[in-house]
C-alpha positions as CSV (number, residue, x, y, z in Angstrom):
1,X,78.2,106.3,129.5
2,X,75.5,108.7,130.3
3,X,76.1,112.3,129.9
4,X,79.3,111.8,127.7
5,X,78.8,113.2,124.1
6,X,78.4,110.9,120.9
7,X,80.9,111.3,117.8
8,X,78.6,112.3,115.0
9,X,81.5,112.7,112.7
10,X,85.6,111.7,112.2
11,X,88.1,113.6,111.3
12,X,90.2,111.8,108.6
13,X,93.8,112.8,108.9
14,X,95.1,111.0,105.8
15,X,98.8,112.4,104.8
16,X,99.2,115.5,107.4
17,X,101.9,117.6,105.2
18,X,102.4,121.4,104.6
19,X,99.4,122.7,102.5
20,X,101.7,123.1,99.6
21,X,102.3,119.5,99.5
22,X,98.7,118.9,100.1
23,X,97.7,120.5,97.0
24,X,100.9,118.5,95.4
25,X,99.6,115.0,97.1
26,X,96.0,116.0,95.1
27,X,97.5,116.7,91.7
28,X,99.5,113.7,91.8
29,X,96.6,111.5,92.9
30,X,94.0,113.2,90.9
31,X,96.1,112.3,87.7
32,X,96.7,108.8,88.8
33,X,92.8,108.7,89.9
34,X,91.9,109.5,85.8
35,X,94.5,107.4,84.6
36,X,93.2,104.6,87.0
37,X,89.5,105.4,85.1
38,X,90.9,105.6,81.4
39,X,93.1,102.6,81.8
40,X,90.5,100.1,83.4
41,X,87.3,101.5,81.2
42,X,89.2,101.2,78.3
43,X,89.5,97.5,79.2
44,X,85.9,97.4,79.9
45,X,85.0,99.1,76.5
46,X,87.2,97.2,74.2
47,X,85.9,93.5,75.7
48,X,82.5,95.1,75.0
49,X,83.1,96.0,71.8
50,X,85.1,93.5,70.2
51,X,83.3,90.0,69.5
52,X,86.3,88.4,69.7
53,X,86.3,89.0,73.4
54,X,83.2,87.4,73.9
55,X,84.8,84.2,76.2
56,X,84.7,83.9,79.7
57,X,89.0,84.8,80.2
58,X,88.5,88.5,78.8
59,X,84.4,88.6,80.6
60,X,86.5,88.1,83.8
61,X,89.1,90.9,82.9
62,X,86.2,93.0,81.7
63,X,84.5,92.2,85.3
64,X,87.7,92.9,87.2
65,X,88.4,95.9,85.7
66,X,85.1,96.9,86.2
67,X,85.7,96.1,89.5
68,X,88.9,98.3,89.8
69,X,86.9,101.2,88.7
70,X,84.3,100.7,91.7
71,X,87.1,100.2,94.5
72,X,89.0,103.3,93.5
73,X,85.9,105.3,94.0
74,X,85.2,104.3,97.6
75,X,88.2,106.0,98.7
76,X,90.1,108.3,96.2
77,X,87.3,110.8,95.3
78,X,86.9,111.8,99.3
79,X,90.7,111.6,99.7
80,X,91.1,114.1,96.8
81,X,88.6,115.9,98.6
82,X,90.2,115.9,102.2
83,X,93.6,117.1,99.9
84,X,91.7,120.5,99.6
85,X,89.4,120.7,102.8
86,X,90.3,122.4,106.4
87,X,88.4,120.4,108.4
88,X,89.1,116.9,106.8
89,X,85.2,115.4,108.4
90,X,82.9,112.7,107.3
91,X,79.8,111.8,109.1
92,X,79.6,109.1,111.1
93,X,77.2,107.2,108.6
94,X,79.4,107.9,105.9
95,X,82.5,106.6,107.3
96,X,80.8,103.4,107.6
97,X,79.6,103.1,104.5
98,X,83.0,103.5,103.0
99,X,83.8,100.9,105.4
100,X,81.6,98.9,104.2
101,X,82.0,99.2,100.3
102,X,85.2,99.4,100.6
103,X,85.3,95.9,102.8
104,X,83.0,94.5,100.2
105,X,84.6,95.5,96.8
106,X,88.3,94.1,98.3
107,X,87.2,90.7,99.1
108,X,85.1,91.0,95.5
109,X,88.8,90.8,94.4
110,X,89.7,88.4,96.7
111,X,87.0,86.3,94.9
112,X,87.4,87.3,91.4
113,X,91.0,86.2,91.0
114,X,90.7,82.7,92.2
115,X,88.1,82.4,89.7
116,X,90.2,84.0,87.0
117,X,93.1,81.1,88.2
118,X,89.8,78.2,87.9
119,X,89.4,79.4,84.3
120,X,93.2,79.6,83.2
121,X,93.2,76.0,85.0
122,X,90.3,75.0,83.2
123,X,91.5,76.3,79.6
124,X,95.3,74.6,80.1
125,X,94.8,71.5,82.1
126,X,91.2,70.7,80.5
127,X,91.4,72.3,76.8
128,X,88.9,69.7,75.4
129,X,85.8,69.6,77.9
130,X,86.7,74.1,78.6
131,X,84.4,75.2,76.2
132,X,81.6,72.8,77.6
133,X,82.7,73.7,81.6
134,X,83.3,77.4,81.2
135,X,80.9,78.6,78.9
136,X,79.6,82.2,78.8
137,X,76.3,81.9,80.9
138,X,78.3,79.9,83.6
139,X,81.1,82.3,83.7
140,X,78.7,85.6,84.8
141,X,76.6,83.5,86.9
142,X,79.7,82.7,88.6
143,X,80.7,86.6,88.5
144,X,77.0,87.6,90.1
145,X,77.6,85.2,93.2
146,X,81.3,86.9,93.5
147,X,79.2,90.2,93.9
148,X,76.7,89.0,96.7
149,X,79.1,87.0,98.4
150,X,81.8,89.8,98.7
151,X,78.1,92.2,99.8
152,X,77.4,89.7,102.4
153,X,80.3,89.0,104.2
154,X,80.9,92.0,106.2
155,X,77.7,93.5,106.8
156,X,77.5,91.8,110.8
157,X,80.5,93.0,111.8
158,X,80.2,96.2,111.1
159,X,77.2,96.4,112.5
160,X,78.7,95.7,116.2
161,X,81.4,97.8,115.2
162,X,78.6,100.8,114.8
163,X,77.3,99.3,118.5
164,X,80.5,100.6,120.2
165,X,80.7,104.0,122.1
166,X,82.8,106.7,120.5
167,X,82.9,109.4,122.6
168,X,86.3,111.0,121.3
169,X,88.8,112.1,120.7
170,X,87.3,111.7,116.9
171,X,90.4,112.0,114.7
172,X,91.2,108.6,112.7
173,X,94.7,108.5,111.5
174,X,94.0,107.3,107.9
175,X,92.7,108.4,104.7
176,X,89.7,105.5,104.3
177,X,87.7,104.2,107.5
178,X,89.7,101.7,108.2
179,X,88.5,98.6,111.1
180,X,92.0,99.2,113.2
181,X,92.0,103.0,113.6
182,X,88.3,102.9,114.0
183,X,88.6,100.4,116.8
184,X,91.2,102.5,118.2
185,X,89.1,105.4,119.0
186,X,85.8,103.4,120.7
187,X,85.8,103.8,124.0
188,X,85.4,100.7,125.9
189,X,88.4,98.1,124.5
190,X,86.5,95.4,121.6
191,X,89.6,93.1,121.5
192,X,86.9,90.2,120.3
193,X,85.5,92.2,117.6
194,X,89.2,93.3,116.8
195,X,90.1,89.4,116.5
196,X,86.7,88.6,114.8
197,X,87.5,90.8,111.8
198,X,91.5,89.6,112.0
199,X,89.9,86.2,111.5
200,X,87.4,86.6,108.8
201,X,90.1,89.0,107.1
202,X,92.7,85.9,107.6
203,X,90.4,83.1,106.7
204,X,88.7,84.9,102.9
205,X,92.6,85.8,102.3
206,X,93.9,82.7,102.8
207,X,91.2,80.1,101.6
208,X,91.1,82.1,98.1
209,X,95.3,82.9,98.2
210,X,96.1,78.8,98.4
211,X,92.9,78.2,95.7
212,X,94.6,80.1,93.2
213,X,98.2,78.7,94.6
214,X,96.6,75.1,93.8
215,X,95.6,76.0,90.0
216,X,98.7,77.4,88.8
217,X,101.0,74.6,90.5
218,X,98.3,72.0,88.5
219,X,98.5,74.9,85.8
220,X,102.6,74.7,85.8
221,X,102.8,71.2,85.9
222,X,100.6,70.8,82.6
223,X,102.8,73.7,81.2
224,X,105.7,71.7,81.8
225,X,104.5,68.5,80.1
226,X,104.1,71.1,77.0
227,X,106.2,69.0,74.5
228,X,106.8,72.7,72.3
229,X,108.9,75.4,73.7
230,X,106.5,77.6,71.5
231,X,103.6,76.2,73.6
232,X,104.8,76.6,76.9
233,X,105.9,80.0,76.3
234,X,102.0,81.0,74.9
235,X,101.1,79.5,78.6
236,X,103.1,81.1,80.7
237,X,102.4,84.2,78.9
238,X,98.5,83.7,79.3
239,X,99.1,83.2,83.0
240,X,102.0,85.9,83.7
241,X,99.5,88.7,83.7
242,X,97.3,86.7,86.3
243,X,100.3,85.8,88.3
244,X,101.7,89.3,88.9
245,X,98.4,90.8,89.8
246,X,97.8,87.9,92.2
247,X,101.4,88.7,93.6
248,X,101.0,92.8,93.7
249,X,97.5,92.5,95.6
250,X,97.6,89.3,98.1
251,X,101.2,90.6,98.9
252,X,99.8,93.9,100.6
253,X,96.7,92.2,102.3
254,X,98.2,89.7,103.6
255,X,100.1,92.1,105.8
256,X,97.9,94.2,106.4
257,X,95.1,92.0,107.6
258,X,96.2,88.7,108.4
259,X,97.2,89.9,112.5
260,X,95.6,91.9,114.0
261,X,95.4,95.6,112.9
262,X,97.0,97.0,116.0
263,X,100.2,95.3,114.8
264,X,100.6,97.9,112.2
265,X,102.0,101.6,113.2
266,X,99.2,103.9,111.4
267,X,102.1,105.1,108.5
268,X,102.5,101.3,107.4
269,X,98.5,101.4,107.6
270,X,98.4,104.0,105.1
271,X,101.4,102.7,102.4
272,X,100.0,99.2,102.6
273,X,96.3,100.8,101.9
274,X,97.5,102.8,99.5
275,X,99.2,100.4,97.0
276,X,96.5,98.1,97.4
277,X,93.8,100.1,96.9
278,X,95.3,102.8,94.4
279,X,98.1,101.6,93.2
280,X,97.5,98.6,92.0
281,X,94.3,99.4,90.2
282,X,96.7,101.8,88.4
283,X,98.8,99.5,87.1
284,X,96.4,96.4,86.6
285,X,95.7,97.4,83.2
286,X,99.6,97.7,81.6
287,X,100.0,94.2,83.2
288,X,97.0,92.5,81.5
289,X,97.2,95.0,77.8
290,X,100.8,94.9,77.3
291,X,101.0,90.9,77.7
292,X,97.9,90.4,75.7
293,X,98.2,90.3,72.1
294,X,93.9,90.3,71.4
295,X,93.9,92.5,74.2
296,X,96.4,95.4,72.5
297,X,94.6,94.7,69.0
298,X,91.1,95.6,70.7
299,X,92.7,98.7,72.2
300,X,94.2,99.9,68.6
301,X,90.7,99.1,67.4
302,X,89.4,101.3,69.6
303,X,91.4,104.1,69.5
304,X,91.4,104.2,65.6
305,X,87.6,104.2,66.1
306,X,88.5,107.4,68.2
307,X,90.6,109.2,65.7
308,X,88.2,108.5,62.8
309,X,85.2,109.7,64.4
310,X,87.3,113.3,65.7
311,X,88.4,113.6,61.6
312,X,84.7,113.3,60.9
């Protein structure tokens, strides 16, 4: 490899269109960015807020919400920005360390939700000894090893990823730094780092995807027992929210990273990515608020608090 130039920066193409629709793309993902923002820290805020939050199903809505608000900033804000640029470039440093954050705050979700099915599984198949089990402390302790787990997992294959020659051409045809495209453009073939990350991707997905599949079918079959029709309804609608949000994000990973990422043409790369990693953060918060009664009562509470305090 000697004498042959070093990428010191990528070029991310993200959505090539005319520069008219470019500046549409960024209006119509800056909007849904704030919404995104508003919606989850309003979530955030009213769990805060309201004492009668305080217990460990709302910390963990509070936490993933949280969460949502940190995995939309590793790739919107520099996709907004890339709407508006010429060149479209990120440094070679940087475009790892959205790999990395990004890698990290996804399979925080990946961990997150199976412990948000553990605690519905808890509350409805265990409703005397819950409040002993689940407590508060236990609940954010278990939150805290989500975080450094998800912060650990990734680091090592990314560094051999960083190991890798890239010598050009330096254009990545996505708008985060994505493992497949970025493999694409080394120069040397890495099919056993390609399989290595196909594997970890496969086995976090799938050992945390049948976790929470295991709750809710011990979760449904307690439901069912449910002699009240009244009863069962309150349970299915304290585990609908769950459900869909479990259905809307393992749907998209699972194809996305459960084969290899050389499978997938670079436009499914980018729709998959996109409703994932934007879209569903959008939407996460009308699915838990709208099914949520306490929820939607801490919400008006807030935003009377809002109104009174512009009147004063």
């Amino acid at each position: 490899m000697s004498g042959v130039s070093t990428v010191t920066e990528f070029i991310l193409l993200s959505f090539p269109c005319s520069r008219e629709v470019q500046v549409l793309l960024f209006l119509l993902f800056f909007v849904s960015y704030i919404l995104t923002l508003m919606g989850n820290g309003a979530i955030v805020c009213a769990v805060k807020l309201d004492p009668r939050l305080h217990t460990p199903m709302y910390l963990l809505l509070a936490n993933f919400s949280f969460l949502e608000i940190c995995y939309i900033n590793t790739t919107v804000p520099n996709m907004l920005q890339n709407f508006l640029s010429e060149t479209k470039t990120i440094s070679f440093t940087a475009c790892f360390f959205q790999f990395y954050f990004f890698f990290s705050m996804g399979i925080n979700e990946t961990l997150l939700l199976p412990l948000m099915a553990f605690d519905r599984y808890l509350a409805i198949c265990q409703p005397l000894h819950y409040p002993i089990i689940m407590n508060n402390r236990l609940c954010m302790n278990l939150v805290a090893l989500c975080w450094v787990t998800a912060f650990l997992c990734y680091p090592i294959p990314i560094y051999f990823i960083t190991q890798l020659p890239f010598c050009g051409p330096n254009t990545i045809d996505h708008f985060v730094c994505d493992p497949g495209p970025l493999l694409a453009l080394s120069c040397i073939p890495a099919p056993g780092i390609e399989l290595s990350c196909s594997l970890l991707s496969s086995l976090i997905i799938f050992i945390t995807f049948f976790f929470i599949l295991g709750s809710y079918t011990l979760v449904l079959r307690a439901v069912l027992r449910v002699p009240s029709a009244a009863g069962r309804r309150k349970a299915f609608s304290t585990c609908g929210s769950h459900l869909a949000v479990v259905s809307l994000f393992y749907g998209s990973i699972m194809v996305m990273y459960i084969s290899p990422t050389s499978a997938n043409p670079a436009g499914i790369q980018k729709i998959i990515t996109l409703f994932y990693s934007s879209v569903t953060p959008l939407i996460n918060p009308l699915i838990y608020s709208l099914r949520n009664k306490d929820m939607k009562a801490a919400l008006r509470k807030i935003r009377m608090c809002g109104e009174i305090s512009q009147d004063k």
